[in-house]
N, C-alpha and C positions, 0 to 999 in steps of 0.2 A: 198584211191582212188584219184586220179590226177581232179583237176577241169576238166569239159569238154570240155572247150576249148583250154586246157594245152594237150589231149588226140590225140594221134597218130590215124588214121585210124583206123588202125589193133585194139589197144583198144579199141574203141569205139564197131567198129562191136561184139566183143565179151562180152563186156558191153551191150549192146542191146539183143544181142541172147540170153542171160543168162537170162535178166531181163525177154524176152519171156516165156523163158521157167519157169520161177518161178510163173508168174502170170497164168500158165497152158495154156498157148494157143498152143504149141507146144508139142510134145514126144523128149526123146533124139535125135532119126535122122530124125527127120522131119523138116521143115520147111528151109528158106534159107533166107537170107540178103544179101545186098551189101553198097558199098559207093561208090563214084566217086570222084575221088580227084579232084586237080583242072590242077594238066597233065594231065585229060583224063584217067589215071588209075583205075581200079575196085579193089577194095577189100572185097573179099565175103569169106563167112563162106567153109569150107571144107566140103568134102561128107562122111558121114559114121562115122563122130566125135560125144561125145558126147555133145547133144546141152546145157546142163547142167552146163559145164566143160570147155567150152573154155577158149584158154588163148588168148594173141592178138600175140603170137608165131605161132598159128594153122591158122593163117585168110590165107588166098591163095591172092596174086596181078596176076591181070592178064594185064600188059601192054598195051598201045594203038596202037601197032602194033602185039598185040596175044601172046607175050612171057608170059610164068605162070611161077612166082617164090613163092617157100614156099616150105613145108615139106608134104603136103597132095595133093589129087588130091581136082579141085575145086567143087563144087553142082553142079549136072550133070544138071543141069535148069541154069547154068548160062548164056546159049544164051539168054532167056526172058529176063533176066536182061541185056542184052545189046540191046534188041530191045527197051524194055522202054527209055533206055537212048536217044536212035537216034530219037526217037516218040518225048522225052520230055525232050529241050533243058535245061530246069529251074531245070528238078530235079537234085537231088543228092544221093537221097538214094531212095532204093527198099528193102520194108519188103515183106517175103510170107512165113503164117502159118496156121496150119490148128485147130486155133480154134473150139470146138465141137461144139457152136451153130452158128458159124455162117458154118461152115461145110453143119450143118443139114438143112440152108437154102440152100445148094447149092446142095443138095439132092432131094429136094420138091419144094422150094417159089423162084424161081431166081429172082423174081418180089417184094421182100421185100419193103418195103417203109423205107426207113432210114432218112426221112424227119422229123416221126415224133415225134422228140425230138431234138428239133433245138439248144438247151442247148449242146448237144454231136456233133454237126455238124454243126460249124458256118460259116463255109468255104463255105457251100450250093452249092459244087458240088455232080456233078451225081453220084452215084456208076456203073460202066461198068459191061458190062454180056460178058464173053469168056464161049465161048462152051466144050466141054472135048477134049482133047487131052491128047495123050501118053506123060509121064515125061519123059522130057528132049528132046524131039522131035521136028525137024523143025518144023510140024505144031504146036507144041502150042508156037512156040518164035514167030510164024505171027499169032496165034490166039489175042494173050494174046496183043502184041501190035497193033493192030488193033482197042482192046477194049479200049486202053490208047488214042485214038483219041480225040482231041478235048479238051474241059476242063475237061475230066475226073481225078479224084488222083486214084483212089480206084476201083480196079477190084474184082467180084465174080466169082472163077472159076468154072466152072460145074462140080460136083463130085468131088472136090478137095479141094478148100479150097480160101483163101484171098491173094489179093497184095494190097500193099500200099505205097504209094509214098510220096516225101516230100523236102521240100530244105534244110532240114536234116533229118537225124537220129532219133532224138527225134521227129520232128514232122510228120516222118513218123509211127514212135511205138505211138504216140497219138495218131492217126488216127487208128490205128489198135485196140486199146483197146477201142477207143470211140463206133466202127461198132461193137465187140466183146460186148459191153453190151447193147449197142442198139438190137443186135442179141438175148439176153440175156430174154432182155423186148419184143421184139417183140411174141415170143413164149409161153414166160408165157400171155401175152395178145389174143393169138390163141385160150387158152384153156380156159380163161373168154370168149370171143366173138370175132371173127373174123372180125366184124367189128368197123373199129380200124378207117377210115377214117379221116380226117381234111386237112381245108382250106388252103394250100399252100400259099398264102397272108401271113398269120402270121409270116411265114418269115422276113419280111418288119416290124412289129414290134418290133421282137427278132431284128434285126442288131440296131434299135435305141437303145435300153436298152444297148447293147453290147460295144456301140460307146459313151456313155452316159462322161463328162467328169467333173472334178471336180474342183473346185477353190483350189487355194495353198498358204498355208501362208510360214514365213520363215521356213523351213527344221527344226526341231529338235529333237534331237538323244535321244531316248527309256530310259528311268529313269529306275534304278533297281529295283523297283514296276514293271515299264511297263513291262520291260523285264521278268521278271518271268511270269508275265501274259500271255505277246507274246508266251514266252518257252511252257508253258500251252496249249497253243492253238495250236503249232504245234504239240507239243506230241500227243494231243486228235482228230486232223485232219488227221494226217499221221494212228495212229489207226485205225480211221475209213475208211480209203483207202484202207487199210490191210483186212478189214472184209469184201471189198465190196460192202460198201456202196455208194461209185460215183467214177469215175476214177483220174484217176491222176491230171487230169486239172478241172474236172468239180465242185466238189464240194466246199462249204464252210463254216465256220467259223466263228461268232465274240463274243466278248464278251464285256460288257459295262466296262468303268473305272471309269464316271462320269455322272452329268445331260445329257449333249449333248457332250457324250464324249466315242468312243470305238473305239476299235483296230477288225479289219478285216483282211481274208487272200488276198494277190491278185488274180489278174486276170490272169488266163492262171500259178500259180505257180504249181508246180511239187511237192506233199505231198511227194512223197520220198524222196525227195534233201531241201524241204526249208528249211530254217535256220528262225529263231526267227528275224532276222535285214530285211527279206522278210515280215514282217508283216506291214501293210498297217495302221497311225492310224487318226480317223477323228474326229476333234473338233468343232463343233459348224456348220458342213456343210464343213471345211473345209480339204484339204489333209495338214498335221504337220509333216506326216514320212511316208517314203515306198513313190510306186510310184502310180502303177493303183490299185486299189480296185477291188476286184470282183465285178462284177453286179447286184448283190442280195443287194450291199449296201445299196442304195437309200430306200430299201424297211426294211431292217434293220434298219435304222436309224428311220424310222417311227415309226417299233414296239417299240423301244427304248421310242420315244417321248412318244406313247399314255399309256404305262403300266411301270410303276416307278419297277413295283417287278418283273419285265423279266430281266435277266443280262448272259444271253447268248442265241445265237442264231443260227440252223445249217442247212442251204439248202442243202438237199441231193439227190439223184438218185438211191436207192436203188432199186434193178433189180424188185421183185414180187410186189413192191407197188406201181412200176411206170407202172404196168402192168394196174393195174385200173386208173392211171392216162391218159390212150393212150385209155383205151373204157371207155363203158358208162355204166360200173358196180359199183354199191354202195361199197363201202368198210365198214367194220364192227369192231370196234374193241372188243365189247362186245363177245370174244369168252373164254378165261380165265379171270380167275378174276385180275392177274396180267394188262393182257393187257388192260384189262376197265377200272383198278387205273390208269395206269399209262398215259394212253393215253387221258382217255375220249372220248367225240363224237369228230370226227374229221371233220373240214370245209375244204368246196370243192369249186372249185371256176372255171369257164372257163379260156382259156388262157389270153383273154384280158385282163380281170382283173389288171394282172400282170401290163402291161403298161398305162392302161388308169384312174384305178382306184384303184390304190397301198394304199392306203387311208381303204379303203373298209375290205382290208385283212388283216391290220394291226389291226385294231378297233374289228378282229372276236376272238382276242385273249384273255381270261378272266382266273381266275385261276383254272375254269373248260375245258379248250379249249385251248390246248398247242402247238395243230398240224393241219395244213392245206394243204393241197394238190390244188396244180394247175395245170389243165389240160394239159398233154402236155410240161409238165416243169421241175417242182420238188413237192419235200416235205421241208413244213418249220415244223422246231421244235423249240419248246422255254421253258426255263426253268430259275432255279434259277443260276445255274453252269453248264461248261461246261461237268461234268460229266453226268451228270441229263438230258442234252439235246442227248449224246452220248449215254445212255442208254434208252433213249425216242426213239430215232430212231431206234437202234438197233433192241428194241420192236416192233416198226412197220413193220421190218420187217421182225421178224418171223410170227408176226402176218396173214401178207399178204400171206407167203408162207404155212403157215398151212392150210390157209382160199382153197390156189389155190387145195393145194395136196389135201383137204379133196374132192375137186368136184369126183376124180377119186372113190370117193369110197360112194357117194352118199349126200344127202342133209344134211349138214352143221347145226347143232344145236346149234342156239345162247344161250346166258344170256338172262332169260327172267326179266320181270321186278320186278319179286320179289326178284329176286334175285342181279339185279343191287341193288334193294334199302337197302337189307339187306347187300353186300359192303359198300354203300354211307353212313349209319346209323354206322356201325363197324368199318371204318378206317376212315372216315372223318373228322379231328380234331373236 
C-alpha cells in the first residue's frame, strides 16, 4: 500500500471504507464517505457496491459544477455531504456509518454523554442531534447540516446511525471509532448503573496532561537492542488494538530498557500503520528518539522509578472494564481463579488522581497489585513483559465482561476467602 500522503483521493476513500467495514461498523452497502479535494471536487463511495471490496477505481468524483464522473452511480446521501461542506468551510472529509452501538443510541439515548472519557475525545466538541429523515431526501441534506452548525464535528442521526467530520480522512475515521467505543462503554455502563454522571471541569485537566511537553536531548537513532524491543512493542500494541482493547489513537505501550530509561508509543500514533522508528524513547526525563510520547508517560516513568521489577507497562480502554470506570460499581476480579492470579485486587482511584497526584497511583503497585483503574480514564497494567502485561489486560477484560453478562442472569458468585487463600498457598511461589 502507497504512504498516505503519496494516496490519490479515490485511494484513500476506499482505504478508509474498507478499514470501516473491517472494524464492523458498517454492512457491505451501508454506510457512505467522501473527500473534498482541494478544486472543490467530492469523491465519495458508490451506491450499492460492496463496502468490503472497494477499489479506488469504484469511488465516484462529483465536480464543482455537478458533473459525476466514474463507473457507478454516487451514495444516494451524497447531497448531506455537500451541505456539510457549505456549513463547514475547514472540513474535508465526511464519514457516515451505522455502527451497532452507537446505532442503538440513536434508537433510545440521543442524549448520550460522550464527554465522559475525555481520553476518546480531546477535541471536546459537541456531538450534534439531527432528527430522522428519509435517505437521501432534501429534508435530511437541511436536517443533517443544520446539526453541523457551529463547532459541532460529529452528528447522531435519529434512527440511523453517525457522521463525522474532519480535516481529513483519518481524522475523520478516529473520531468515528473513538464515539463507536465510547458508544461501546456507555452501554455496558447503563446495565451496571445508569448513573454514570461527572464534573465537566475535568476537561481542563485532561488538556493539561495532553499539552504536557518534554525536554530533548541530541536526537539518537534506536540501537538494535532498542529496535527489537521498539518491534516488540508494536507487534504487542497493534494486537491489542486487534482485540479491542483502545482504539487506534487511544491506547498505550512502554517497556523499560534501563534505571531511568524506556521506550514508549506516541501520542495520537495509528497501532495499524506504526512502525518501530515511531517508537518514542525517554532517558533520564528526557525525549533521545521519536517525537511526542503518549500522555500516560509522565505517569510511566513514575512506576518505572518507584518498582525496579515492573518492565513493562499498558494504559488501556477496554470497552466492559471501562464501564465501571464511567459509574460507581466495585469491580471484582475474584470471579475464576485465573483472574484472582493473575490480576489480584485491583486499585481504583478518581480522575484527579491522575493529574494532581500521579505519585499516589504509581506507589499502589506492589507485586500483589498490577492493575489500577482511573475513573473516567483508563486502565494501567504492569508487569514483568510485555507479554504478561498484554495478557494482564486481556484478563481484565473478560473478567469485566463476564462480571456484566452474568447481571442478566442473576447475582454474581464470587471466590470466597477460602478459597482465595487456598489459590495464594498453591501457586504462590
Amino acid at each position: 500500500m502507497k504512504p498516505w500522503m503519496h494516496q490519490s483521493p479515490a485511494e484513500q476513500v476506499a482505504h478508509i471504507m474498507t478499514r470501516i467495514y473491517e472494524r464492523r461498523m458498517t454492512t457491505p452497502s451501508g454506510g457512505n464517505i467522501s473527500l473534498r479535494d482541494q478544486d472543490g471536487s467530492i469523491w465519495v463511495t458508490p451506491s450499492q457496491i460492496d463496502k468490503g471490496k472497494l477499489q479506488a477505481c469504484d469511488i465516484v468524483c462529483i465536480a464543482p459544477d455537478g458533473k459525476i464522473t466514474g463507473y457507478h452511480k454516487p451514495s444516494m446521501e451524497y447531497h448531506f455531504h455537500q451541505g456539510i461542506y457549505r456549513v463547514k468551510a475547514n472540513v474535508r472529509a465526511v464519514v457516515h456509518a451505522h455502527p451497532a452501538d452507537l446505532v442503538a443510541l440513536s434508537l433510545v439515548d440521543p442524549q448520550a454523554d460522550f464527554t465522559c472519557l475525555p481520553v476518546l475525545d480531546m477535541t471536546f466538541t459537541p456531538v450534534g442531534r439531527a432528527p430522522y429523515a428519509s435517505p437521501g431526501s432534501a429534508e435530511l441534506g437541511e436536517t443533517v447540516s443544520a446539526a453541523f452548525e457551529g463547532d459541532v464535528c460529529s452528528v447522531l442521526m435519529e434512527n440511523h446511525g453517525i457522521i463525522t467530520t474532519g480535516a481529513d480522512l483519518l481524522k475523520a475515521y478516529y473520531r468515528l471509532e473513538n464515539l463507536q467505543h465510547m458508544a461501546a462503554i456507555l452501554i455496558c455502563a447503563a446495565r451496571l448503573n445508569r448513573d454514570h454522571h461527572w464534573s465537566s471541569s475535568a476537561k481542563v485537566l485532561a488538556l493539561t496532561l495532553h499539552k504536557l511537553e518534554w525536554p530533548r536531548t541530541t536526537s539518537q537513532p534506536l540501537q538494535p537492542h532498542q529496535q527489537d524491543a521498539a518491534g516488540e512493542l508494536v507487534h504487542t500494541g497493534r494486537r491489542t488494538y486487534q482485540r479491542g482493547l483502545y482504539t487506534a489513537v487511544s491506547g498505550c505501550y512502554s517497556m523499560r530498557l534501563g534505571a531511568d530509561d524506556f521506550l514508549i508509543s506516541p501520542e495520537g500514533g495509528d497501532w495499524l500503520t506504526l512502525d518501530l522508528q515511531d517508537v518514542v524513547r525517554i532517558e533520564k526525563g528526557s525525549l533521545v528518539h521519536g517525537e511526542r510520547p503518549s500522555r500516560y508517560a509522565m505517569l510511566h516513568r513514575r512506576i518505572y522509578q518507584q518498582h525496579p521489577f515492573i518492565n513493562a507497562i499498558a494504559t488501556g480502554h477496554p470497552v466492559h472494564l471501562m464501564a465501571y470506570a464511567v459509574t460507581s460499581e466495585a469491580f471484582a476480579s475474584q470471579t475464576i481463579p485465573e483472574s484472582y492470579m493473575l490480576l489480584g485486587r485491583i486499585s481504583r482511584f478518581p480522575f484527579e488522581t491522575l493529574y494532581r497526584q500521579p505519585d499516589q497511583i504509581a506507589a499502589s503497585f506492589d507485586a500483589k497489585h498490577c492493575a489500577a483503574l482511573l475513573d473516567h480514564e483508563a486502565v494501567i497494567i504492569t508487569g514483568d513483559s510485555l507479554f504478561q502485561v498484554f495478557d494482564r489486560l486481556e484478563v481484565a477484560e473478560n473478567t469485566a465482561a463476564s462480571l456484566i453478562a452474568a447481571q442478566a442472569l442473576g447475582s454474581a458468585r464470587l471466590l470466597n476467602t477460602a478459597q482465595m487463600n487456598d489459590l495464594n498457598e498453591t501457586f504462590t511461589p
